[in-house]
N, C-alpha and C positions, 0 to 999 in steps of 0.2 A: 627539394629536401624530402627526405623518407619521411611517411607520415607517421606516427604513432601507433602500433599495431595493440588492440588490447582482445583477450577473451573471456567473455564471460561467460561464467559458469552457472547454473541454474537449475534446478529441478524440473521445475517447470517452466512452462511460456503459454502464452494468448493461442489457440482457444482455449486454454485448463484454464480453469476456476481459481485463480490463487491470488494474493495480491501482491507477494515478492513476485515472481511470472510478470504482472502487468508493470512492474516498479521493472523489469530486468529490460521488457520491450524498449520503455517509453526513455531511459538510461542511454539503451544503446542506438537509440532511435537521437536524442539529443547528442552525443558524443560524436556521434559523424556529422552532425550539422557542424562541429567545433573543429572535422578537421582529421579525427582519429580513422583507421581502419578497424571496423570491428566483426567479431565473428561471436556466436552464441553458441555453447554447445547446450545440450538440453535434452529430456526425453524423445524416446522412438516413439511413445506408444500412448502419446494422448494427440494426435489427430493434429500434430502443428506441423506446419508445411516450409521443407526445404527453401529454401532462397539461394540456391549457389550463383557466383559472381555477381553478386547483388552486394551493397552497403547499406546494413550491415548484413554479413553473410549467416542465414541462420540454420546451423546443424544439428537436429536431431538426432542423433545418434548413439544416445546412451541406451542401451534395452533394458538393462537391471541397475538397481545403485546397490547390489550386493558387490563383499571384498572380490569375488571370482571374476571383477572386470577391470579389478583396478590399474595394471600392465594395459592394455587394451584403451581405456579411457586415457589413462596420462599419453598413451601415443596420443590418440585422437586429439588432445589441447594442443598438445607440441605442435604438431603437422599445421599448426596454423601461422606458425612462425611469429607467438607474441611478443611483445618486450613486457608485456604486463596479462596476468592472468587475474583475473576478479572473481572469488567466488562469491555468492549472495547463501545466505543463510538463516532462518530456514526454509524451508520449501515443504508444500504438503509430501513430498518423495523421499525427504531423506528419513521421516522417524522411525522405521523398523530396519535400516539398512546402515552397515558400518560404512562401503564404499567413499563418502564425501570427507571422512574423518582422516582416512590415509592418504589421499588423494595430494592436502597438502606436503605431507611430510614426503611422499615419494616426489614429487617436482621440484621439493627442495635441494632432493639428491640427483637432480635430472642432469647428465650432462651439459644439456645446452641451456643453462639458466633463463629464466623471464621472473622477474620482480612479481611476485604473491600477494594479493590481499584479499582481505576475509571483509564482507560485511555484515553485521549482524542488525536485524532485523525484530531482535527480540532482547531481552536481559538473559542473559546466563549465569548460571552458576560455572563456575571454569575450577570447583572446590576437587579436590583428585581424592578417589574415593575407589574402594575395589568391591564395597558391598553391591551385591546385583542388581539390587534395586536403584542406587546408585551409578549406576554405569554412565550414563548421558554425562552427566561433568565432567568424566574421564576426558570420553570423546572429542568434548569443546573444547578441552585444554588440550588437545592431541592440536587439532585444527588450528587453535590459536598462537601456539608456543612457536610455531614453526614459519609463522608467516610472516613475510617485509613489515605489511602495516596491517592495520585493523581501521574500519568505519563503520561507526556509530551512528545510527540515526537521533541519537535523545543521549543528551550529557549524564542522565545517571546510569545509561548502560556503561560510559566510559569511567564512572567513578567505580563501576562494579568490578569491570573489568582489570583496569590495572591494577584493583587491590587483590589480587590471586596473590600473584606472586611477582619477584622481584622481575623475574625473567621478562613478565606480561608488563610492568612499570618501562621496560627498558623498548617494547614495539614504540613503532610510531600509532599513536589511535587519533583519528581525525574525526569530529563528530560533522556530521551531514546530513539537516532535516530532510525528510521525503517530502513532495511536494505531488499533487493531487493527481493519482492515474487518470482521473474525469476530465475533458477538456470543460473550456466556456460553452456553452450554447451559445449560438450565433441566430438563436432566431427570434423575428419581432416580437412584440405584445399581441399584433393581432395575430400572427400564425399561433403562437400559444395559447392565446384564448381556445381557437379552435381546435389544437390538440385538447383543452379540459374538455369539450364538449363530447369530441370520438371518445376521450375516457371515459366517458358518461357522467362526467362532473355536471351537479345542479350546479343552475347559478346563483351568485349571492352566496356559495357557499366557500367558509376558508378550508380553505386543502391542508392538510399535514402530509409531510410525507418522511419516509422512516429509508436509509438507504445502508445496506451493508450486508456481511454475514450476520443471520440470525444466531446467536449463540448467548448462552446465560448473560455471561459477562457482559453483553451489550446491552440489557437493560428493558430489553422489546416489551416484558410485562406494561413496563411503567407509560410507554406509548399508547395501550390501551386502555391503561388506566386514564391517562389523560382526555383521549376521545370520550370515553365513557361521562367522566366531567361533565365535560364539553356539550355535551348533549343532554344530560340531566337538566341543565343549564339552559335548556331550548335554545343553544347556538348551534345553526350549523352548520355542521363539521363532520369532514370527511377524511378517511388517510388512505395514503396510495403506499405500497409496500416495494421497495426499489429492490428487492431481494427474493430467496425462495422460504418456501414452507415446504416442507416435502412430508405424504402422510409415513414415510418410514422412515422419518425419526423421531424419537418419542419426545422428545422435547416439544417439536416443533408441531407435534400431533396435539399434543394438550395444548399448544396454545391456537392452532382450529377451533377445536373442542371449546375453549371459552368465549371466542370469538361470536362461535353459535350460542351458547351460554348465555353471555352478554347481550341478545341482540345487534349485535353490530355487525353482522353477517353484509347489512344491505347498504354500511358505510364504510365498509373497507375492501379495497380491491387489492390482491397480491398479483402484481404485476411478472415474477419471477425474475430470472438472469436476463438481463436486457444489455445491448454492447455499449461501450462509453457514449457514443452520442445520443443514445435515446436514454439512458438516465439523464444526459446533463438537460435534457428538453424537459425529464421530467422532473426535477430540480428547479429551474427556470418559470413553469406552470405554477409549480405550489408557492404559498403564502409565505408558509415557514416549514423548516425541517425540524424534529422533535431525535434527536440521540443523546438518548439520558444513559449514559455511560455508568456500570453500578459504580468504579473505583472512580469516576470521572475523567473527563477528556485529556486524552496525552496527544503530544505533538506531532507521535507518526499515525495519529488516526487520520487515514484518508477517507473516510467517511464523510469525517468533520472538516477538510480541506476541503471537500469538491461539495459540498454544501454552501459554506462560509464563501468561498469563492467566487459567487457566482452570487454576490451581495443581496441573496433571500434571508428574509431574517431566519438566524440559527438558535435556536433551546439548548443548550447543554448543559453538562453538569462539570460543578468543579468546585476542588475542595479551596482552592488558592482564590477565585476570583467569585464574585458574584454583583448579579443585578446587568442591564446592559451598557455593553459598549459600545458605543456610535459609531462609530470610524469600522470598524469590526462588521459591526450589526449582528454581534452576541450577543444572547439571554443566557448570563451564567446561574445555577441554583445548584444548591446542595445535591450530591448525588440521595436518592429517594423522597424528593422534596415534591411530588406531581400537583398541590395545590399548588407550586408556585411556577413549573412550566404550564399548567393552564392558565392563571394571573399574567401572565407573559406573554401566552397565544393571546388573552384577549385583548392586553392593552398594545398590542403591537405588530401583529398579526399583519404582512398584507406590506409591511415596513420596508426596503431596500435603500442600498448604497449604491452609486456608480459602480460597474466591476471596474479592479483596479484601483479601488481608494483606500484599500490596508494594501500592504506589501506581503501577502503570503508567498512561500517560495514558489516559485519558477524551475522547470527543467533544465531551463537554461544555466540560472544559477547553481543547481546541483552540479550538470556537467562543467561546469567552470571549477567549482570545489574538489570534483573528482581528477582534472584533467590538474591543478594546483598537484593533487600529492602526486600523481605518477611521474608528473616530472619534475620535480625533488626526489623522486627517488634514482630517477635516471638525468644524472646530471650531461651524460655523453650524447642526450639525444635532442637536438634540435625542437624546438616548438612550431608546430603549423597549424595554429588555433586558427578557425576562419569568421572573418566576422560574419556575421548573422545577416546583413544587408548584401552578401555576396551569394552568387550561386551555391548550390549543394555540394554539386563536383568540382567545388575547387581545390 
C-alpha cells in the first residue's frame, strides 16, 4: 500500500537555534516511525545538512523567503510528490519576508493538488487591516484563509482564530499540544553525580537550573532574585544556566552586569547552547528547575515540558494553579511572587517523581494526532500507521 507522502515546510531546522526547527525535526522524525514518507524543505544557509534518499528526506534549499522565489519554492514542495504539505509557523526566517504568506495561496492554485495545512505555533491576530503598521494580520489571514486545515498548539489560539471570520469558522482547526524537544536522560545517579562534580558543583549544594531563550518575557530577573534569597539565607545554592547570555545584546548584557553586581558571579555558571542530550543530563543533575514565566506557564512551553519531564521538581509560575502537585512534581506561584519560589526551593528542593508518572505528551501521540487529520482529509488514501514494536522500514 502507498505510504503517506507528507512535506513539511519550515524556516528553519537543527542546527539553527529555533524551537519550531527542533519541533519540525522531532515531528518528522516521529511521522516516519508511524509509517509516513516525509521530506523537509527548509533554509540553504544555516549549516543543516541534506539527507537525500534517507527517511525523512531533508532539503535545504530555500535561499531567500523573499516573494522573488515563490514560483521556484512552490516547484521545490511539488517535486516531492505530497499528498499533504504542512507548513509550521512561525519561524525565526519568516518576519521580514512576504515569501511563507503566498506560498499557501499559490499551492492552492497548483495543478496537481496535495491537502494544505498551517500550524501555528503562536496566537495571531488574522484582524485584515491595510494600515502599515498593521500588515502582519494581513499576511496571516492570507496563509490562513486558504488552507485545508489549521493546528493549534493551545485552545485559545483556536478560540482566536476561528473568531476572524466566518470563512476561518468554516477550516478544520485541530488543536495539538507540543511535547518536549528534550529527550529523558538515560543516565544513572552515580554518572550524574559525577557530571555535578566536572561542573564544579560543591557538594551538599542544591543546584537550580534555569533552561530556555533568555528573553524578558521569561522572567530570568526573578531567577536571580531567587539565588540571591537563597544565599542571603546561608543556603547553598548554585544555578546552572541551560542557555546563552551573549555580551551583544543589551538585555542580556545588563543582566551579566548584575550578575557581577550581585555577587553571584562565583554561583552561576552560563553553560550556553548545549545539544538536546546534554541539557537533558543537565536537567537530571539539578535539584529543581526555577522558570518563573512573567504572564505564567503556557502549555507550549517546552522549557517547562523537558523540565517537568524528567520528574525534577519544577517552580513555575501560574495565575490558574498554585502551591505543589505531587503526581506533576510542580511548585506553582504567582507570576512575581520569588519569596514563594525560594519557600518552595526550600521546602522541596532535591524532590522527584518516577519519570513517566504524569502523562505529559509524547511524540508519538502528537504524530498520531497529526497522522488522525491528514487522513480525514484524504479519505482515498489508505492508512499504513506502523506500530512502534516493528521495525522502522516497514
Amino acid at each position: 500500500m502507498k505510504p503517506l507522502r507528507i512535506c513539511l515546510v519550515s524556516g528553519t531546522y537543527p542546527p539553527a537555534h529555533c524551537g519550531v526547527g527542533d519541533y519540525t525535526e522531532l515531528l518528522a522524525e516521529a511521522l516516519v516511525v508511524r509509517g509516513a514518507e516525509v521530506s523537509v524543505i527548509t533554509s540553504s544557509y544555516l549549516g543543516v545538512q541534506p539527507t537525500h534518499g534517507s527517511n525523512p528526506t531533508v532539503l535545504p534549499i530555500v535561499s531567500s523567503w523573499a516573494l522573488v522565489g515563490a514560483l521556484k519554492v512552490s516547484h521545490d514542495i511539488m517535486q516531492t510528490r505530497p499528498d499533504i504539505v504542512h507548513f509550521q509557523f512561525p519561524t525565526t526566517e519568516y518576519s521580514s519576508h512576504r515569501l511563507f504568506d503566498l506560498l499557501v495561496p499559490i499551492l492552492r492554485l497548483w495543478p496537481r493538488r496535495a491537502k494544505l495545512v498551517v500550524t501555528l505555533h503562536e496566537a495571531i491576530s488574522v484582524r485584515k487591516s491595510f494600515v502599515p503598521g498593521l500588515f502582519r494580520p494581513l499576511r496571516h489571514w492570507l496563509s490562513g484563509v486558504w488552507a485545508n486545515a489549521i493546528v493549534v498548539v493551545d485552545q485559545s489560539y483556536r478560540d482566536k482564530f476561528s473568531g476572524a471570520s466566518r470563512r476561518m469558522q468554516e477550516i478544520p482547526c485541530k488543536v495539538i499540544p507540543i511535547a518536549s524537544n528534550i529527550p529523558v536522560s538515560q543516565m544513572k545517579s552515580d554518572d550524574l553525580q559525577k557530571l555535578r562534580e566536572r561542573t564544579g558543583i560543591a557538594k551538599n549544594t542544591i543546584l537550580l537550573s534555569y533552561f530556555g531563550f533568555i528573553q524578558q518575557r521569561k522572567g530570568f530577573e526573578q531567577v536571580l532574585e531567587v539565588l540571591s534569597v537563597l544565599r542571603n539565607r546561608k543556603i547553598c545554592a548554585e544555578l546552572i544556566v541551560l542557555g546563552e547570555l551573549a555580551e551583544n545584546n543589551p538585555y542580556h548584557r545588563e543582566l551579566l552586569r548584575r550578575i557581577e553586581h550581585d555577587q553571584l558571579d562565583r554561583f552561576v555558571k552560563v553553560l550556553g547552547h548545549l545539544d538536546r542530550h546534554a541539557v537533558s543530563n543537565c536537567l537530571a543533575m539539578s535539584d529543581v528547575c526555577v522558570l518563573p514565566y512573567i504572564e505564567g506557564v503556557h502549555p507550549k512551553r517546552g522549557s517547562f515540558l523537558a523540565a517537568a519531564q524528567h520528574g525534577i521538581l519544577t517552580v513555575t509560575t501560574s495565575t490558574a494553579k498554585n502551591g505543589l502537585f505531587p503526581d506533576e512534581n510542580v511548585y506553582y506561584v504567582m507570576p512575581g511572587d520569588v519569596e514563594e519560589m525560594a519557600k518552595a526551593i526550600q521546602l522541596y528542593s532535591g524532590r522527584r517523581v518516577p519519570i513517566g508518572s504524569f502523562p505529559w505528551p509524547s511524540w508519538t501521540s502528537v504524530a498520531d494526532e497529526h497522522l488522525e487529520l491528514f487522513y480525514g482529509m484524504l479519505p482515498n488514501v489508505g492508512r499504513t500507521v506502523c506500530s512502534l514494536s516493528r521495525p522502522r522500514n516497514c
